[in-house]
C-alpha positions in Angstrom: 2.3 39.5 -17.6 2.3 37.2 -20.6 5.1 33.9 -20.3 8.1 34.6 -22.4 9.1 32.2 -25.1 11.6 30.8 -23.0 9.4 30.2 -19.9 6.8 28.7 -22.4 9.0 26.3 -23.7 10.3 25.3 -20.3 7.1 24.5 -19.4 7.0 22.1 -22.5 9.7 20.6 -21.8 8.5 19.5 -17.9 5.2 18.4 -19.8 5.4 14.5 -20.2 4.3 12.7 -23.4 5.9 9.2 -22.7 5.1 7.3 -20.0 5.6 4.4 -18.4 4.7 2.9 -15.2 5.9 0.1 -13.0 3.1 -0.7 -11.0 3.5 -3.4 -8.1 0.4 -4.8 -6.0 -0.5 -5.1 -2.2 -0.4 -8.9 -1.3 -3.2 -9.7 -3.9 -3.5 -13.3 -5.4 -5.3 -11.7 -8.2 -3.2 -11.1 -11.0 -3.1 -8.3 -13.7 -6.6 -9.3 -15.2 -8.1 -8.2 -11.9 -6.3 -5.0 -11.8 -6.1 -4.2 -15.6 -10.4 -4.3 -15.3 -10.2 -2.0 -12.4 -8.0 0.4 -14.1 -10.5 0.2 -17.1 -13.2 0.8 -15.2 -12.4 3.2 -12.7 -10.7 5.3 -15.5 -14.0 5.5 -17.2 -15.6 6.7 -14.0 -12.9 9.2 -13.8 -13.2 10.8 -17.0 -17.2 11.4 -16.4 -15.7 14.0 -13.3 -12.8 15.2 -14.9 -13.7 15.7 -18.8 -10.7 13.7 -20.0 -10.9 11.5 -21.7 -9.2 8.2 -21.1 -8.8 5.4 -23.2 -7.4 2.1 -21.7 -6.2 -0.6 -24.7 -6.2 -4.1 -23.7 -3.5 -6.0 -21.9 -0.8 -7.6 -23.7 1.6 -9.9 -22.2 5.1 -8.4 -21.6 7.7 -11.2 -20.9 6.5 -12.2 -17.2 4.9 -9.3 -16.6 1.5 -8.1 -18.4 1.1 -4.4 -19.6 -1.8 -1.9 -21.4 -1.3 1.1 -22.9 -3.4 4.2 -21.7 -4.1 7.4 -23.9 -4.8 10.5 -22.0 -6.6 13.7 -23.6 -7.6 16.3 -21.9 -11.0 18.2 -21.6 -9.3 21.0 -22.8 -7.9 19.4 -26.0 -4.1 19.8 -25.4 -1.7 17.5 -26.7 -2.1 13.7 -25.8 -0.3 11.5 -23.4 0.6 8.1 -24.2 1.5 5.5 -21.5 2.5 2.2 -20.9 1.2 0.8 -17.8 3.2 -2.3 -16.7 2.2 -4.8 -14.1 4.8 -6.5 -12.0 3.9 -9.5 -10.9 4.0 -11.2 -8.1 0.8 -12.6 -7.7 2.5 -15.9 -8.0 4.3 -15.9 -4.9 1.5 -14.8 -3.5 -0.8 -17.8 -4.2 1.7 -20.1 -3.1 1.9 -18.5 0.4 -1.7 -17.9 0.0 -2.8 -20.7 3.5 -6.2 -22.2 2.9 -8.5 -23.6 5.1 -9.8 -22.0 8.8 -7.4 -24.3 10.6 -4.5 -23.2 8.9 -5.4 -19.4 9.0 -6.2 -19.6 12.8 -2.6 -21.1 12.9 -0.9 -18.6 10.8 -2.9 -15.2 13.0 -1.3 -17.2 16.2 1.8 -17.9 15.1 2.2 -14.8 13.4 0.9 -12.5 16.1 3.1 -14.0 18.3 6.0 -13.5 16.7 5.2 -9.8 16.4 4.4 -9.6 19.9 7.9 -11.4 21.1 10.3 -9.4 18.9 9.2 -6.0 19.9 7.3 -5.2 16.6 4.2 -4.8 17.6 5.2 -2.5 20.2 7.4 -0.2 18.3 3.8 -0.1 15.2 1.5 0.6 18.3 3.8 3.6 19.4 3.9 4.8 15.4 0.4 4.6 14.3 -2.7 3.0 16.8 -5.2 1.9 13.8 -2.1 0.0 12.6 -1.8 -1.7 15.5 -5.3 -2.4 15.8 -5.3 -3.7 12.2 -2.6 -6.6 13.1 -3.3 -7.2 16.5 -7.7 -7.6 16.6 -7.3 -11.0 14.7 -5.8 -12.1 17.5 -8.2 -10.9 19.6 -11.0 -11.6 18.0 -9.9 -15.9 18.6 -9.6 -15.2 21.7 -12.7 -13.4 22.1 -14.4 -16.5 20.2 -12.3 -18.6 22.7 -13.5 -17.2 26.1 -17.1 -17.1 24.4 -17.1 -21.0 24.0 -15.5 -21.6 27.3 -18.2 -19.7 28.9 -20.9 -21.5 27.1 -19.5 -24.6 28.3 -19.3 -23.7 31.6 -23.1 -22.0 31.7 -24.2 -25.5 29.6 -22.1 -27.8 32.6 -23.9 -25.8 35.3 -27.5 -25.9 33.7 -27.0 -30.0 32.9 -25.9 -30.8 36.5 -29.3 -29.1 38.0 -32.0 -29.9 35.7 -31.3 -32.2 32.4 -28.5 -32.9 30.1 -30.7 -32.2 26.9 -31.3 -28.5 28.5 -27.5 -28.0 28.5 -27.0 -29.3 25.2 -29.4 -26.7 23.7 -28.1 -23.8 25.5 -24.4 -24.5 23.7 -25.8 -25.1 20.3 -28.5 -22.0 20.4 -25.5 -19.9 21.8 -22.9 -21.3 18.8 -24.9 -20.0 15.9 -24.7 -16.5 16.7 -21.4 -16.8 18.0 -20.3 -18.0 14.9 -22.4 -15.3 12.8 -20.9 -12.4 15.3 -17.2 -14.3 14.5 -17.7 -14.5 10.7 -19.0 -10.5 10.3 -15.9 -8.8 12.3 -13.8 -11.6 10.9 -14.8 -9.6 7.5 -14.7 -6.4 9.2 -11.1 -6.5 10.0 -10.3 -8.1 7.4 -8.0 -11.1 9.8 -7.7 -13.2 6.4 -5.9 -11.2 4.4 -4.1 -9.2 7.1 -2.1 -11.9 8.6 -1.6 -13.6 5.4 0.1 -11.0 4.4 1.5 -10.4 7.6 3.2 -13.5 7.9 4.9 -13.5 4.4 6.5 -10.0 5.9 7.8 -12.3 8.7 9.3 -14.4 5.9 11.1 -11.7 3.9 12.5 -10.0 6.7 14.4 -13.0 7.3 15.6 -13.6 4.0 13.3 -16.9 3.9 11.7 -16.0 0.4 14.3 -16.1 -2.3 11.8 -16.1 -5.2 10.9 -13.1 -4.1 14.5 -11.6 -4.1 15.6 -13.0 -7.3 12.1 -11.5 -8.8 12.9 -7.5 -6.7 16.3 -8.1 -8.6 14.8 -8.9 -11.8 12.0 -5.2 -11.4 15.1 -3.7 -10.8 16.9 -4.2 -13.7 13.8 -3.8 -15.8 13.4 0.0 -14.4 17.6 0.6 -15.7 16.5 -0.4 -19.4 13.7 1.7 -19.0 15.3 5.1 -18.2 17.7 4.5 -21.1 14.9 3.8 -23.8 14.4 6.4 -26.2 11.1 9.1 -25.8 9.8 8.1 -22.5 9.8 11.3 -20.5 9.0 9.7 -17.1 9.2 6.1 -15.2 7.1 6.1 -12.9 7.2 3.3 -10.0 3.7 2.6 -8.3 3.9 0.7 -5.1 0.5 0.0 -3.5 -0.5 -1.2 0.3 2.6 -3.9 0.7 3.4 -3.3 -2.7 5.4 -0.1 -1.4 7.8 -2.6 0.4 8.8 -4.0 -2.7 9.0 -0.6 -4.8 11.1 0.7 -2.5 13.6 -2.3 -2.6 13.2 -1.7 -7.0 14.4 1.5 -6.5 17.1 1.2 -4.0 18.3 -1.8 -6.3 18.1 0.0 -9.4 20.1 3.2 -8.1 22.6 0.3 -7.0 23.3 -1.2 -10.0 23.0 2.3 -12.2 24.7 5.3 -10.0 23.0 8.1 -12.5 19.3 7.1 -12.8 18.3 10.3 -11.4 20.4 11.8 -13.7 19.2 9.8 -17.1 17.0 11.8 -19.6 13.7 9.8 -18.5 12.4 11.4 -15.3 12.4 8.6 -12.3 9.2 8.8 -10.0 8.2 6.7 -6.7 4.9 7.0 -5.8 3.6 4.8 -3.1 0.1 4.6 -2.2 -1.3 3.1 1.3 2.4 2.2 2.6 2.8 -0.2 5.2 6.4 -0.3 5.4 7.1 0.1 9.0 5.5 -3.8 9.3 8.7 -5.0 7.7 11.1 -2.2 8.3 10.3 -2.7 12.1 11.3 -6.5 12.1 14.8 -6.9 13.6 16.0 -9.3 10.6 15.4 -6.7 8.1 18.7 -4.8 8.3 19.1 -5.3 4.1 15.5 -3.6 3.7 17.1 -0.7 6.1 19.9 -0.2 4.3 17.7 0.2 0.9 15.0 2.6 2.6 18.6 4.3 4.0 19.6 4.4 -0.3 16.4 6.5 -0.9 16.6 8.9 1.9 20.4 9.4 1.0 19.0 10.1 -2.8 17.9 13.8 -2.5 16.9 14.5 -5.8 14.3 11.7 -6.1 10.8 12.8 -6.9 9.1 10.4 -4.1 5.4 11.1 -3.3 4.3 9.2 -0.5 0.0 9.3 -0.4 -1.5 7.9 2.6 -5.1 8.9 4.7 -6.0 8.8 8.0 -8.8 6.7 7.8 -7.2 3.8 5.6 -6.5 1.8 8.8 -4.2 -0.6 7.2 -1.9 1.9 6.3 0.7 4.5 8.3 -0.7 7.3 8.1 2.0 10.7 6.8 4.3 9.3 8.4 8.1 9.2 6.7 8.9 5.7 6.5 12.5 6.4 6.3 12.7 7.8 9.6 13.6 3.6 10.8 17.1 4.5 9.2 18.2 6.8 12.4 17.6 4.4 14.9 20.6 4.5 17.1 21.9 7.7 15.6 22.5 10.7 18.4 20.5 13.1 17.8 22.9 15.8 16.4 24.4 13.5 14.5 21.3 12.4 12.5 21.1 13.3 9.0 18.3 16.7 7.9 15.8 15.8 5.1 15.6 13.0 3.3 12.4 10.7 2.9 9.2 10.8 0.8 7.1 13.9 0.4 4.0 13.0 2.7 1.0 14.4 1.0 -3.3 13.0 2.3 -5.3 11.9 -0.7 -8.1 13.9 1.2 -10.8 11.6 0.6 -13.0 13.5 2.4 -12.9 16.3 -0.5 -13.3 14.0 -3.1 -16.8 12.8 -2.3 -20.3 13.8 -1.2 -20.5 13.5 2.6 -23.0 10.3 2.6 -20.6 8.8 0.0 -17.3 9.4 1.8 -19.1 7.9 5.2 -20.1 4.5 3.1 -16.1 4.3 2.0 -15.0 5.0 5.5 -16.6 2.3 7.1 -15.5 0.0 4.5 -12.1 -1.1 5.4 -11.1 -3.0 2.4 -12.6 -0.2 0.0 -10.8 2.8 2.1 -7.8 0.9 1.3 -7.7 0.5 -2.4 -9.6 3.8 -3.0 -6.3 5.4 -3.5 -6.7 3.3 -7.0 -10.4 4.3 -7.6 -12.4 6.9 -9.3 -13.5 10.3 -7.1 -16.4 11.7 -7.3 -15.5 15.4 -7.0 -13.6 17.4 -10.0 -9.9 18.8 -9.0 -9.2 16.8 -6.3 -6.7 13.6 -5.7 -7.0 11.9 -9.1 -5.0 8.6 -9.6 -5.4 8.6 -13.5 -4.2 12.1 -14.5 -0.8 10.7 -11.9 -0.5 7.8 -13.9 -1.4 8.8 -17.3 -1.6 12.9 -17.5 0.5 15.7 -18.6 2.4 16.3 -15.6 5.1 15.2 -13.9 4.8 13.3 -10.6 6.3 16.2 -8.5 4.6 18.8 -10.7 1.4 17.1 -9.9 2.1 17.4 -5.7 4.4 20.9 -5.9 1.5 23.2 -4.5 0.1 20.6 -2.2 2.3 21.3 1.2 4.1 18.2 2.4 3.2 17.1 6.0 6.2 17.2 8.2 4.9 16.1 12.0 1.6 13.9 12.1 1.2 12.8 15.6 -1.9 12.1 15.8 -2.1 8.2 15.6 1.1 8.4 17.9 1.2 6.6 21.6 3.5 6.4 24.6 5.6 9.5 22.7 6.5 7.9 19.3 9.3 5.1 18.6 12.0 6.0 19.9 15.3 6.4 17.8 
């Protein structure tokens, strides 16, 4: 049966022309340069799949922030989309608790593991999700892995001095050091120990309100996303939080709904789309009742179109789990509020490459991570550029992909308890 009139221009009206996106990074020193070339060039990647073509305009400084606009056709030669994609940074406070130097850094994994380890943190991610808890805690083991390895050599070196010659013992440490240190510096890279407990330790920070540039910057997103649902002939906002990034969208959003009680309700569709999430590393902290309370805002807000995109193999993320879920801790049971949260959706990566290919970006920790950003290489599956500049609404691009409910897969010792 043919559409009716009506139903044909209801569909027009869902169809987005305007755009604009708030897009907020993972603890990244590199700034909107870095990310504005990766969009560029992972956009023209795209449109060899899909046919559409995207064109990506340069970036242009926006007050603090830095923006580019992004023209979207097609392959079938409908109408084009226009957006502007906005960068928020924060790449500043990043550098500045950005610790340099292999001293410091083997501080800052010790100090910060052991806080995780103390307050029950650490505990409550390994029940949640195992490769997170991996992710955080093989730093830690990897010094002391590197540790035990030394002390051994010294000891085999002290035995072998104190029966034949000094000299003998002295070569046995140093031909034992060099491979130590090669083995130490590869799955130093593999899991990634640098950045994860950089960025693990600035978490530590925030939960206990010890970062107020940070805050005063959340406030400041905040009250740009309110100017940006009242501004004429945008059809959609659309929030972008990626890897710790999500943290900080989600505080945007709960702020923003604060200070403007019908932002779901202006004319300018209002989107969250988080990407990678790792918010149970700060939700989790016992300090962070604020962020609770703002994670609390969004699961209250019903009608917010909230996509949540995670996959099982990105170790550094939670994997389909609802994020929200922290906010009925202590709650009885029957007393505990039904729905709620993000709709929980997999990227599917392994549909959107050639089995080889998918392998290679599996083993690659760093790339599994930030592929969520990144060109596919199979037509009609998870596509980051027609959700960021296409024709469709975030929710119309997810509302025949079914939401996952229970993943409990990655789960130990029965879940977290609420």
């Amino acid at each position: 049966m043919a559409p009716t009139t009506a139903a044909m221009s209801a569909s027009n009206d869902k169809r987005v022309r305007r755009r604009h996106v708030l897009y907020l990074s993972g603890f990244d020193p590199q700034g909107p340069g870095h990310y504005h070339a990766l969009y560029a060039d992972q956009a023209a990647l795209q449109s060899k799949v899909s046919g559409d073509r995207i064109t990506v305009g340069p970036r242009q400084r926006v007050g603090r922030n830095a923006a580019w606009d992004v023209r979207w056709q097609g392959a079938d030669g409908g109408e084009a989309v226009d957006t502007r994609y906005e960068f928020l940074r924060w790449d500043d406070i990043v550098r500045q608790h950005w610790p340099r130097g292999q001293v410091r850094l083997l501080a800052v994994t010790i100090r910060t593991t052991a806080r995780l380890l103390v307050n029950g943190s650490l505990w409550r991610i390994l029940q949640t999700s195992w490769p997170a808890f991996l992710a955080l805690s093989l730093p830690a083991s990897l010094i002391a892995g590197v540790v035990f390895a030394l002390l051994g050599l010294a000891g085999l070196a002290w035995s072998i001095g104190s029966h034949t010659t000094a000299w003998l013992g002295v070569a046995v440490v140093v031909g034992g050091i060099v491979p130590l240190r090669a083995w130490a510096k590869g799955a130093q890279a593999k899991v990634q120990m640098a950045w994860l407990m950089r960025s693990a330790s600035v978490v530590l920070q925030q939960s206990r309100g010890q970062l107020p540039t940070l805050e005063e910057r959340l406030d400041q997103f905040a009250k740009r996303l309110c100017e940006l649902v009242v501004a004429p002939h945008v059809d959609e906002v659309l929030v972008v939080g990626h890897s710790s990034g999500a943290m900080l969208a989600v505080s945007v959003l709960a702020r923003a709904l604060g200070a403007d009680r019908q932002l779901l309700q202006r004319p300018a569709s209002v989107s969250l789309l988080t990407l990678g999430e790792c918010i149970p590393l700060l939700s989790y902290q016992p300090e962070a009742a604020k962020f609770r309370q703002e994670l609390g805002t969004l699961r209250a807000a019903h009608d917010l179109n909230w996509i949540d995109v995670t996959a099982p193999p990105d170790g550094c993320c939670f994997a389909l789990i609802d994020p929200t879920d922290v906010c009925e801790d202590g709650v009885p049971t029957e007393a505990r509020a039904s729905g709620g949260g993000p709709k929980r959706v997999s990227p599917r990566f392994v549909r959107c490459f050639p089995p080889e290919r998918y392998q290679a970006i599996r083993r690659d920790r760093y790339r599994c991570h930030f592929q969520y950003l990144m060109a596919v290489e199979v037509p009609g599956t998870y596509d980051y550029f027609a959700l960021t500049a296409g024709p469709r609404r975030l929710a119309d691009n997810f509302a025949h992909q079914p939401a996952v409910t229970r993943f409990t897969d990655f789960q130990c010792f029965g879940g977290p308890r609420r």
